[in-house]
N, C-alpha and C positions, 0 to 999 in steps of 0.2 A: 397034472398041472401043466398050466401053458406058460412058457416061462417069457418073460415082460423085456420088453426092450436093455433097459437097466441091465438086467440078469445077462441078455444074451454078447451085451456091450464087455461087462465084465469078465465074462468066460471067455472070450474072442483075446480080449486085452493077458488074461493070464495064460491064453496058449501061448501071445507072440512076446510077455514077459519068460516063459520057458525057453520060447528060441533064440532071444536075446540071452540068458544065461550061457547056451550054447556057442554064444556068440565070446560071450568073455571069456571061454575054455579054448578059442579061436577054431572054432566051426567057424566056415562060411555057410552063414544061414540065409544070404540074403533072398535067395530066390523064394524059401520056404517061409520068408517072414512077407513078405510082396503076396502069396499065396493066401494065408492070413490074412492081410488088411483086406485084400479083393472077398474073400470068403466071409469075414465081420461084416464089411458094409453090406454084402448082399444078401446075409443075416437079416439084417436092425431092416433096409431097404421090406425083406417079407414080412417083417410086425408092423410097416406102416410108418417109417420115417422118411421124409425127402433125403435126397444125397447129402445137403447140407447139416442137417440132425445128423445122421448117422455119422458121420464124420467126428462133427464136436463130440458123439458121447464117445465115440471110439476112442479119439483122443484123448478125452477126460479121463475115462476109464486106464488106458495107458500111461498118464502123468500119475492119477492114484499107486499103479503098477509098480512104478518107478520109486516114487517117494517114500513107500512104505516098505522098501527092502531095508533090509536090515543089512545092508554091506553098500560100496561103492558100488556100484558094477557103468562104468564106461566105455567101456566096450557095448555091452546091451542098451546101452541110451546111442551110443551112435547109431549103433545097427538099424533102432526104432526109429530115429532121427531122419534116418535115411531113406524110409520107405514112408514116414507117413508126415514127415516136414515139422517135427515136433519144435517145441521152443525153450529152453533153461527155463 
């Protein structure tokens, strides 16, 4: 199976929701979450999206990330905030 833009956006978004978790246990994760966003877009970038797409699904996929935790975690919204210019 060749896995779809969508699919690779998601899995990108749940490693750098992982090191955002990391991030609320006060890891400094930044460098390794910077790592991630550059490694996602160059991803989505090999199935065929301009810089632009790849960005919105990455992001998208990271606000899903986000909203669907089942706790606060503010610390891992900054952290993600901070590398990829997110928005409340």
């Amino acid at each position: 199976m060749i896995p779809d833009k969508y699919y690779v956006a998601y899995r990108h978004a749940h490693i750098m929701k992982t090191l955002g978790d990391l991030a609320e246990q006060g890891e400094d994760v930044s460098l390794l979450l910077d790592i991630a966003v550059k490694n996602g877009l160059a991803s989505l970038r090999f199935h065929g999206c301009t810089p632009d797409d790849a960005r919105a699904l990455l992001v998208d996929a990271v606000q899903f990330e986000l909203t669907t935790s089942k706790r606060a975690v503010p610390k891992c919204r900054a952290a993600l905030e901070a590398v990829m210019g997110l928005t409340h």
